[in-house]
C-alpha positions in Angstrom: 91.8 -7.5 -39.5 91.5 -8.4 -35.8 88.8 -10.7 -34.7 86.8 -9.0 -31.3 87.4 -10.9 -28.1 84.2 -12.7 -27.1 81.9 -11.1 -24.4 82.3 -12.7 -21.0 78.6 -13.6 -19.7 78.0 -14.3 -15.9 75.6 -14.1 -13.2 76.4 -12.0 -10.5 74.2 -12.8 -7.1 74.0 -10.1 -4.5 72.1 -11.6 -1.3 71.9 -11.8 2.4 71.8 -14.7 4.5 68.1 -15.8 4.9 68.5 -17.0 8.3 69.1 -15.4 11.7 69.5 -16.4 15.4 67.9 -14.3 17.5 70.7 -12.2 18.8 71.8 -11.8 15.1 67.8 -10.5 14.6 68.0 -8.2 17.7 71.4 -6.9 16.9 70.3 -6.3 13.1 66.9 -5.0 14.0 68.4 -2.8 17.3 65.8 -4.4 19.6 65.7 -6.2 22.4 66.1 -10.7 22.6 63.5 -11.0 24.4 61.3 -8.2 21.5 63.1 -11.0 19.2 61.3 -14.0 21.3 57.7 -12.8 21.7 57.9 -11.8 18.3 59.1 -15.4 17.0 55.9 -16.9 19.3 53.4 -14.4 17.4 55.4 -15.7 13.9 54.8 -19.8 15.0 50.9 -18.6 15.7 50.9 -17.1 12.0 52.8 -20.4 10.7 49.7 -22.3 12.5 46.8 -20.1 10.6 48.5 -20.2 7.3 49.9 -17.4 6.8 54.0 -18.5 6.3 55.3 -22.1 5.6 57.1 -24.8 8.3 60.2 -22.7 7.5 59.9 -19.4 8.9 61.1 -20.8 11.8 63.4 -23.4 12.7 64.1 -25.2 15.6 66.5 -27.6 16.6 67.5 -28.6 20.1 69.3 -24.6 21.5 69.4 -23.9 18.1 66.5 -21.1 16.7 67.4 -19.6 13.6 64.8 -17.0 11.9 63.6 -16.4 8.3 64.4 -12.6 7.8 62.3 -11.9 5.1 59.4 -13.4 7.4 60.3 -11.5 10.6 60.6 -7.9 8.2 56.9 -9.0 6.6 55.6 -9.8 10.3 57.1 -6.6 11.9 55.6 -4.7 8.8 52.5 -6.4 9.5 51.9 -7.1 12.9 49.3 -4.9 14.2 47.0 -5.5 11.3 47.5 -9.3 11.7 46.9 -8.5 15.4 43.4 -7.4 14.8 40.8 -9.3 13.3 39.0 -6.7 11.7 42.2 -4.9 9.4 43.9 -9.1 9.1 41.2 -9.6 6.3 43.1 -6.4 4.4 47.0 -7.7 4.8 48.3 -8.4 1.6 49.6 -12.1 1.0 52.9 -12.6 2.1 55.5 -11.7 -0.5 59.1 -12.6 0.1 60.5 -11.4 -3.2 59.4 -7.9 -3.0 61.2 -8.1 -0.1 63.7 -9.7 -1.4 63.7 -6.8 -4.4 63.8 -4.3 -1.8 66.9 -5.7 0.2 68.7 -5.5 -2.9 69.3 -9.2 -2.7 69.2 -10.4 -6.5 70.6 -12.1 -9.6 72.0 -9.6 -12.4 73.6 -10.5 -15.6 77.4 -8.7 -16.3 78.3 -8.4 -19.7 82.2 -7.6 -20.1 84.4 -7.3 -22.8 87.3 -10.3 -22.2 89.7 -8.1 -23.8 
């Protein structure tokens, strides 16, 4: 009698890269750089009320590199956040439903080795 091969087990990630420049964004996005740069000012106004972390943004020297997740919640978002009245009704930010929605996740593959 033949003994079964033993089931292969690994993690398979499927996910984009977080970060952008901001032609990267504009090109993804098909808008305009300078859409990109007014829209990255409103985003470092949100980082200073609370509503994403130190790293939505980064900034060093030339280089400006973009969290997507934050820029698709803030373009999502933006009007409401715009007005004072409807910002008390945005839901928290959410990066994993995002995230889910991107399709960028972990899944577990099962395979026969044999």
């Amino acid at each position: 009698m033949k003994t079964p091969e033993p089931e292969m087990i690994y993690t398979e990630s499927i996910r984009g890269y977080p970060y952008m420049p901001k032609d990267k964004i504009a090109q993804e996005f098909s808008i305009s750089k300078a859409t990109v740069q007014s829209r990255v000012k409103e985003i470092e106004e949100q980082i200073k009320e609370g509503r994403y972390n130190e790293y939505a943004i980064i900034r060093d020297g030339k280089i400006l590199l973009v969290n997507v997740l934050v820029f698709i919640d803030y373009m999502e978002y933006r009007r409401r956040l715009m007005d004072s009245n409807a910002r008390k009704y945005v839901p928290e930010f959410e990066p994993e439903k995002i995230v889910h929605i991107l399709g960028w996740n972990n899944r577990i593959i099962r395979e026969d080795a044999g």
